[in-house]
N, C-alpha and C positions, 0 to 999 in steps of 0.2 A: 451302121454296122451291117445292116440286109445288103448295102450294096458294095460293101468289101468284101463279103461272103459271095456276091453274084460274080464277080468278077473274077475269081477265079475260073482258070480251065486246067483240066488235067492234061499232063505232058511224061512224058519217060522220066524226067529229073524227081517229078512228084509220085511218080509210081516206085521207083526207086526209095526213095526217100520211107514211103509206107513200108517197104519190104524192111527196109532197115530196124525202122522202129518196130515188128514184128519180131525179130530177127531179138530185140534189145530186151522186147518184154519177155519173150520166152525164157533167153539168157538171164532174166533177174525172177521169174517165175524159180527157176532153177535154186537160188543164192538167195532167195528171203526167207529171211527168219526173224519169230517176234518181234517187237517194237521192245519191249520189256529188256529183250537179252544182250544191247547193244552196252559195252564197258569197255572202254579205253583202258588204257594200262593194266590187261587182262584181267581186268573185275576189281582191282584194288582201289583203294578209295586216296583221292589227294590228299597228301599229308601239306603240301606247302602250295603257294599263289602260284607258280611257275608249271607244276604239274595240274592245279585245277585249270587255268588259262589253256594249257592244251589240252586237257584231259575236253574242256566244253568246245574248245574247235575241232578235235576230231569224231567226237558224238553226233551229229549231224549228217556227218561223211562218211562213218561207216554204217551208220543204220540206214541200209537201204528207201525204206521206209520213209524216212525224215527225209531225205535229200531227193525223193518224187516229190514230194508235196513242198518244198521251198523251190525248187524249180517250176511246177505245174502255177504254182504264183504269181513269181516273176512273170510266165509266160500270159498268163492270164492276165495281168496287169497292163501288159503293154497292149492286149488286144482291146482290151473294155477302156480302157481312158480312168482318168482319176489318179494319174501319177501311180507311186508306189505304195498305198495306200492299203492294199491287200496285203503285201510280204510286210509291214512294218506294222499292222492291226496282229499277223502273226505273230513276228516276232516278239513283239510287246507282251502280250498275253500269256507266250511261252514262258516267260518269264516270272510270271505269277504265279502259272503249272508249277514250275518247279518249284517254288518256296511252299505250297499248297503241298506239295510229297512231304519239306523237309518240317511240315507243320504237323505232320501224320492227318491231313486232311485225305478221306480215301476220295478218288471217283472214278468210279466204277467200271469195268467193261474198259478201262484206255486202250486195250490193244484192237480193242474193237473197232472203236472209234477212230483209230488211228488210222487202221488201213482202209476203213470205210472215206476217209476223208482224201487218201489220195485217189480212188475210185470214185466219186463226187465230183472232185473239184478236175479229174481226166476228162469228163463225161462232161463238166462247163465247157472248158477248152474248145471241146468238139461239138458243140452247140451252134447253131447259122446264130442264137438270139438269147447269149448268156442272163442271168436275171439284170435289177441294175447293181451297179456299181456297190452303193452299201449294204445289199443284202450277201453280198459275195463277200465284204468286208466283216461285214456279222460272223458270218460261214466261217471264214480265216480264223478269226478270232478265240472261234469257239474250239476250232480244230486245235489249236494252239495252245487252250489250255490243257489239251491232252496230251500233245507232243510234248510241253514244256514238264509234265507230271511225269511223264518217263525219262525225262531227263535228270530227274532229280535222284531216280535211282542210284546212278553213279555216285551221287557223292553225301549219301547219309552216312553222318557220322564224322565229314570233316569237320576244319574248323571254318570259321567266319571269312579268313581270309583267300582259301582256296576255294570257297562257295561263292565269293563272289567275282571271285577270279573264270572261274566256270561261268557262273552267267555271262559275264561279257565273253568270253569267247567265243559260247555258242549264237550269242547276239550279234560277233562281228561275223562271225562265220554264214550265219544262216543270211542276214542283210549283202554278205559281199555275191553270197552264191542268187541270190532271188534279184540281187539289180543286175549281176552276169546275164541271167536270164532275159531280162526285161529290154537290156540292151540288144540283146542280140536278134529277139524279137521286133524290137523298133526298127531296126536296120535291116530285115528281110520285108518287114511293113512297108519302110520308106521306096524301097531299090527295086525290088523282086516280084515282078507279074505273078500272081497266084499264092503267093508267099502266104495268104488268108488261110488258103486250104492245106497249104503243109504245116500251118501250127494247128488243123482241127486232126491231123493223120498224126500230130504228137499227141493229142490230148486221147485220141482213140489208143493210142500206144499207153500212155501214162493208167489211163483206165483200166487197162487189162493188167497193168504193174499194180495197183491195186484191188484188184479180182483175185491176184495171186496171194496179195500178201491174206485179202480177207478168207482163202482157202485154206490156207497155212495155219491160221488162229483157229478155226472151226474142225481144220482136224489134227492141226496140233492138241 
């Protein structure tokens, strides 16, 4: 890993590239709002499998929040090695969150933790010497069970079948967006001279998107 990370050299493409993702955290600095407050079908609750199904593919995608941290994943994943291992210790878990909401199991502080976790896992990214591999998978895991407790907001009080319609969505949802990442990761890895150093100028980007969201909770 120390000598992916030496081998980078800064170029105009990579200065450029930092300026962007500065450019992207401030723009979401701007447009974050709790982890709690994100509800598809304007806060209504699925009545049937067709609306939970979308209702949990687009929970992910609009909460700012959620959709740093399955990206900062993916990206993570393809830098440390261990396959997909990270977004899928995620996803798993999340999914536990959520049935833990619809059990009225409380835990505690989730908006906290949430945005703490995409400022965390920003801060890995942009590391020369990430921890190893399962400790970062722990990390996932843990983050997960909080993302997946706020995801259950959404749908207290359906039934069985749009609850579990919801789970897989947000499960294919969040698995397609973290291997997007992971892919595209691998392929600046593989091609791209310094390509090491502009996923640590995202992770420093992603960080700061979670600086923001944990500003927003503290003085929301």
């Amino acid at each position: 890993m120390r000598q992916l990370w030496s081998k980078a050299a800064v170029s105009p493409a990579m200065v450029k590239l930092g300026s962007l993702g500065l450019v992207a955290t401030v723009g979401l600095m701007l447009v974050a709002t709790p982890a709690l407050a994100h509800h598809p079908f304007g806060g209504e609750t699925p009545n049937n499998a067709i609306q939970g199904f979308l209702s949990g593919l687009g929970h992910p995608v609009i909460g700012l929040d959620h959709l740093a941290f399955v990206i900062t994943a993916g990206l993570l994943a393809a830098v440390m090695g261990g396959g997909l291992l990270i977004p899928i210790g995620f996803v798993l878990v999340s999914m536990v969150g959520t049935v833990l909401h619809l059990m009225a199991i409380d835990l505690p502080a989730a908006e906290l933790v949430i945005s703490a976790s995409v400022l965390v896992f920003g801060a890995l990214l942009a590391m020369r010497e990430p921890p190893k591999t399962a400790v970062v998978v722990g990390l996932a895991a843990f983050a997960g069970l909080f993302h997946g407790y706020a995801y259950g907001e959404a749908v207290i009080g359906a039934g069985m079948d749009a609850v579990l319609a919801y789970l897989a969505g947000f499960a294919i949802i969040q698995t397609a967006i973290a291997v997007g990442a992971y892919g595209v990761a691998k392929q600046l890895i593989g091609k791209a001279e310094g390509s090491t150093l502009n996923l640590r100028f995202a992770g420093f980007a992603l960080a700061g998107v979670g600086a923001a969201f944990l500003s927003g909770v503290f003085l929301g």
